[in-house]
C-alpha positions in Angstrom: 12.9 22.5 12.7 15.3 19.2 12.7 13.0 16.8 12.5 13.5 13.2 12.3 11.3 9.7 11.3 12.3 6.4 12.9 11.6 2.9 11.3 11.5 -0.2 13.8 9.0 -1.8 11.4 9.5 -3.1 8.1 7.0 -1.2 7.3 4.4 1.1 9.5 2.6 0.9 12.5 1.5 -2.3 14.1 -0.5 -4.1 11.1 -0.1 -7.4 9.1 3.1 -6.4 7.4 1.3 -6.5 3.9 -0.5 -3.4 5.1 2.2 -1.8 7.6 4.3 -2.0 3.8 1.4 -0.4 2.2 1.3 2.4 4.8 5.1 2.9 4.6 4.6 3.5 0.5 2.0 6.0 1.2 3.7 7.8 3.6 7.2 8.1 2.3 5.3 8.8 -1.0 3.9 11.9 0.7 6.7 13.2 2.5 9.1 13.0 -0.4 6.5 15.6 -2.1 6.0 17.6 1.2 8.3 20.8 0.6 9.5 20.9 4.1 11.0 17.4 4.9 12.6 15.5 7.5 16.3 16.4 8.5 17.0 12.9 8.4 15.4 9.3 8.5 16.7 6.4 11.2 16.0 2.6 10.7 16.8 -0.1 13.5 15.8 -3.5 14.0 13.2 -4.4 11.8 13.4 -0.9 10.1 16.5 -2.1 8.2 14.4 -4.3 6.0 13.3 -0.7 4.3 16.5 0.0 2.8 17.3 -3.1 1.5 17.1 -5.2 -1.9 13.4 -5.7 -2.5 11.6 -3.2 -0.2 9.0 -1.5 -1.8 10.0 1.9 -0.2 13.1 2.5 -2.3 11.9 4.3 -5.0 10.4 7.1 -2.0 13.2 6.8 -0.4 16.0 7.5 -3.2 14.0 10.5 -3.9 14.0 11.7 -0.5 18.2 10.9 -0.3 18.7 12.7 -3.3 16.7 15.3 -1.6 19.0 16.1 1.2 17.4 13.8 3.6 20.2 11.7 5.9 18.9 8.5 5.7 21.1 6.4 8.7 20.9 2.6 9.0 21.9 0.8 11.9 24.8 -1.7 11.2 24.1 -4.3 14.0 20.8 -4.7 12.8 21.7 -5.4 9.1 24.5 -7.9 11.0 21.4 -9.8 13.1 19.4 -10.2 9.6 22.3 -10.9 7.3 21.3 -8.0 5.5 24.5 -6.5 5.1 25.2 -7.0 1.2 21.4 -6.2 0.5 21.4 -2.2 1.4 20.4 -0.4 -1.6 20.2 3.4 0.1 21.4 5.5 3.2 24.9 5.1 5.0 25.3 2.5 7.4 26.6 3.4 10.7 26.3 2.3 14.0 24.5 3.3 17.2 26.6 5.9 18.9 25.4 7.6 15.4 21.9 7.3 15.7 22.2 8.1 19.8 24.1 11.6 18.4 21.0 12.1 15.5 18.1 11.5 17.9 19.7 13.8 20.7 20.4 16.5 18.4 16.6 16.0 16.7 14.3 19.1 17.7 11.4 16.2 17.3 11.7 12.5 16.6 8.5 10.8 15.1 8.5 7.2 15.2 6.7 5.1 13.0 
C-alpha cells in the first residue's frame, strides 16, 4: 500500500513544540525501524522546519531517505521562512508535486 505521512508541524500534533519535537523523534524513530515504511514523506508550512539545519528529526529521517523513502519539501514554504539554504534532506519541489504525491497516495496520514 502507497502510503504517505504529511508534516504541517515542526514537529507533531498540536502540543508546545518542545513536545510536538519530542513526538516527531519518537515517531520517525519508529517508522524508520518498521519493515514496511511509508512510500514517501511530505512537509509544508511549518513542516519544512523538519528537514532543515538543526531539527532534531534528521538523523530518523536520513535513515528513512536512504531507505527508499521520497521525502518532498515544499519550496514556497522554505521561501516564506527563508529556509532555503538550511535544507539538510529530501528534494525540494514545489506544489503541483505534492498535489501529484497526495493524489496518487493509497492513504495519506497527517501528522
Amino acid at each position: 500500500m502507497k502510503t504517505i505521512l504529511l508534516f504541517t508541524r515542526n514537529g507533531l500534533g498540536d502540543a508546545p513544540e518542545g513536545l510536538q519535537q519530542t513526538l516527531a523523534v519518537k515517531y520517525l524513530s519508529l517508522a524508520a525501524q518498521e519493515e514496511e515504511k511509508p512510500a514517501q514523506i511530505v512537509f509544508y508550512a511549518d513542516g519544512v522546519k523538519l528537514v532543515c539545519e538543526g531539527s532534531l528529526v534528521l538523523q530518523w529521517l536520513r535513515v528513512l531517505e536512504a531507505a527508499g523513502v521520497e521525502l518532498i519539501v515544499c519550496s514556497t514554504c522554505l521561501e516564506y521562512f527563508g529556509l532555503t539554504d538550511k535544507v539538510r534532506v529530501g528534494n525540494v519541489g514545489g506544489m503541483p508535486g505534492i498535489l501529484a504525491a497526495l493524489q496518487a497516495a493509497e492513504k495519506v496520514i497527517s501528522l
